[in-house]
C-alpha positions in Angstrom: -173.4 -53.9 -173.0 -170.3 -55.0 -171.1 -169.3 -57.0 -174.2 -169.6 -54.0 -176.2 -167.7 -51.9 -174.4 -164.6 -54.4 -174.3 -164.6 -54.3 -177.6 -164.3 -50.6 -177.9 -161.6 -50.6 -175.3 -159.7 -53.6 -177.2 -160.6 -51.3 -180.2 -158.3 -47.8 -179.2 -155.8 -50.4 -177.6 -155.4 -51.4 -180.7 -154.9 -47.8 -182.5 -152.6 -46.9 -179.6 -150.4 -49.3 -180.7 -151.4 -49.1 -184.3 -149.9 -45.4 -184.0 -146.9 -45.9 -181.5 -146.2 -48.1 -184.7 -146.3 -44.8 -186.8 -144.5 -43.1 -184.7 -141.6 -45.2 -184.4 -141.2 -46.0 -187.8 -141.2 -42.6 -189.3 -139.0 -41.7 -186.2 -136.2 -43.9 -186.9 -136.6 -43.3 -190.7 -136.2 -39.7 -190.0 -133.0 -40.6 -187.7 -131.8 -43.1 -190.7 -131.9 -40.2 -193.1 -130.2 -37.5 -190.6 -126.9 -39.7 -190.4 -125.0 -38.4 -194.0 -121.5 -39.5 -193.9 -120.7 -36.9 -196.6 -119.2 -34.6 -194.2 -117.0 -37.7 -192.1 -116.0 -38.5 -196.0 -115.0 -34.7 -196.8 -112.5 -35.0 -193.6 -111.1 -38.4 -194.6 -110.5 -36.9 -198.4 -109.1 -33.7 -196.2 -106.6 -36.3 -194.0 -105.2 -37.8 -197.5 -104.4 -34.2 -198.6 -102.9 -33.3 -195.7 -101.0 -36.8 -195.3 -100.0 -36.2 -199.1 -98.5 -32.9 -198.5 -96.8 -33.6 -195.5 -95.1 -36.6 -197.7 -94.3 -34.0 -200.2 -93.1 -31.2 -197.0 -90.4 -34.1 -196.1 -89.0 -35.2 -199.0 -88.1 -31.5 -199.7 -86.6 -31.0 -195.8 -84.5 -33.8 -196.8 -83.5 -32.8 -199.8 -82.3 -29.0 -198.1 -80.6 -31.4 -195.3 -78.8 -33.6 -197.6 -77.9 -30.5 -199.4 -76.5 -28.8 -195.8 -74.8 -31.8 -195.2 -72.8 -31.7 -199.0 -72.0 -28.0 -197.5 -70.2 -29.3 -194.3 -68.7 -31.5 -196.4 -67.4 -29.2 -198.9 -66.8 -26.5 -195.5 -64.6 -29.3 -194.1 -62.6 -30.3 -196.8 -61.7 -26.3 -197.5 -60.8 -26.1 -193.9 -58.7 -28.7 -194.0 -56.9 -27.5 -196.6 -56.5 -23.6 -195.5 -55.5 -24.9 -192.0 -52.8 -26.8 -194.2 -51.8 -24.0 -196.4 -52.6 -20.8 -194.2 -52.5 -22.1 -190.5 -55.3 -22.6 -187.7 -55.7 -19.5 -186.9 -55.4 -17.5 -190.6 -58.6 -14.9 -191.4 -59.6 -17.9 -194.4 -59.6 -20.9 -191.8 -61.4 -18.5 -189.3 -64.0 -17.7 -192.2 -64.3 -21.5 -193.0 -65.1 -22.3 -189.6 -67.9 -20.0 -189.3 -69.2 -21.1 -193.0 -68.8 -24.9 -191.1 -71.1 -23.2 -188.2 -73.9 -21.9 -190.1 -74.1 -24.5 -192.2 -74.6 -27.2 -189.4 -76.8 -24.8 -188.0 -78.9 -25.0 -191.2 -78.8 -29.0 -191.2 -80.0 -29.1 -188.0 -83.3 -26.9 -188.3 -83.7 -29.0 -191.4 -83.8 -32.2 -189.1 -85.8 -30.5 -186.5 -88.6 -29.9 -189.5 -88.2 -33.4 -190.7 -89.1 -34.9 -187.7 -92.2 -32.0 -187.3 -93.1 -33.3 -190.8 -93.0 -36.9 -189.5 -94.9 -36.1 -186.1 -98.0 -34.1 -188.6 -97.9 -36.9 -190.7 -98.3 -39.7 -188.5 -101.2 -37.5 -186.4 -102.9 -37.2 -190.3 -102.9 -40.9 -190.6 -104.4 -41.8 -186.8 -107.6 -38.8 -188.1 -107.6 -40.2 -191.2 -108.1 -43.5 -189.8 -110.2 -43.0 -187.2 -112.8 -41.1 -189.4 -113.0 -44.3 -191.7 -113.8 -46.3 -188.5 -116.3 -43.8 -187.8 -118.1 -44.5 -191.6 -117.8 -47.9 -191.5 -119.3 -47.4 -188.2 -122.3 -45.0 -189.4 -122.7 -47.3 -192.2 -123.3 -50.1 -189.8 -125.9 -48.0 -187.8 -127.7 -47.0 -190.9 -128.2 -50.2 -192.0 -129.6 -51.9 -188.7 -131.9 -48.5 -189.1 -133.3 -49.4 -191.6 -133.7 -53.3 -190.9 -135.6 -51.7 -188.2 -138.0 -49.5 -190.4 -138.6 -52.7 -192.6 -139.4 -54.5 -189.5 -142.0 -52.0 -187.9 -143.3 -51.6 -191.2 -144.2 -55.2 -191.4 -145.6 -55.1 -188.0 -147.6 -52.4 -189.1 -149.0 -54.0 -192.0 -149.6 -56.9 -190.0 -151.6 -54.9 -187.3 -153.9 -52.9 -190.1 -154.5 -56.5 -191.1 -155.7 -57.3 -187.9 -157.6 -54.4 -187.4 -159.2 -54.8 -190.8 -160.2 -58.4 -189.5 -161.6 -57.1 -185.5 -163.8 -54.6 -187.5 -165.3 -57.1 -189.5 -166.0 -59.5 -186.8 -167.2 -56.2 -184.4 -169.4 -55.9 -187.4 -170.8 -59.3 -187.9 -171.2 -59.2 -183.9 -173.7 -56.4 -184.0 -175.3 -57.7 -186.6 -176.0 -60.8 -185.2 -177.2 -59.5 -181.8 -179.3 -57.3 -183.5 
């Protein structure tokens, strides 16, 4: 009787383990399947928009600051030239002077948006790269997942094998006592 009753015990030992096994496989299959980079690969294709457009944002503040600076140019030179012809203080070298102003004005809120554009862009490329580390870093999680899965599965094949077998000697047991 004692015999019989460690068998039964060894017997729900085993299917407490057999279905911990369960458990934990189809728990870290359903964690496997919950981790979808497609969202942490929408931001990364979002980062190289943004990184393209602030590319595109400062080529055209230079262009409007290179074009400024042509204007101080040209400012100067008829500056020169009325200071020459009309004197320092005449009404065209006054109105040269404040054409000079607000053109160096311009430049220099063209410069101020260049380096904005340069700062964005630069804060683009650090997200941009830090969400690839984070995929390559899911990816590697997924795939020691599901190295995991396989393995309990094989350890759960392996245990309904043994089961199978402790059944059949429980069987041939009582039939031989019998």
């Amino acid at each position: 009787m004692k015999a019989e009753i460690m068998v039964r015990r060894e017997i729900m030992v085993r299917r407490g383990v057999l279905a911990f096994a369960f458990v934990g496989l189809f728990a870290s299959g359903g964690y496997a399947q919950s981790q979808d980079a497609t969202p942490q690969q929408q931001d990364v294709q979002s980062d190289k928009k943004d990184i393209r457009n602030d590319k595109k944002d400062l080529a055209k503040d230079r262009a409007d600051r290179n074009a400024d600076q042509r204007d101080i140019n040209h400012d100067k030179n008829q500056l020169a030239r009325d200071d020459q012809k009309y004197g320092a203080n005449s009404a065209q070298a006054q109105a040269d002077r404040k054409d000079l102003r607000t053109d160096r004005t311009d430049r220099n809120k063209d410069q101020r948006d260049i380096n904005h554009d340069r700062t964005d862009l630069n804060k683009d490329r650090v997200d941009r790269n830090a969400d690839q580390r984070d995929i390559n870093h899911d990816k590697n999680d997924l795939s020691t997942d599901r190295k995991d899965r396989n393995k309990d599965q094989k350890d759960i094949n392996k245990d309904k094998k043994d089961l199978h077998k402790d059944r059949k000697d429980l069987r041939q047991d009582r039939k031989g006592r019998k």
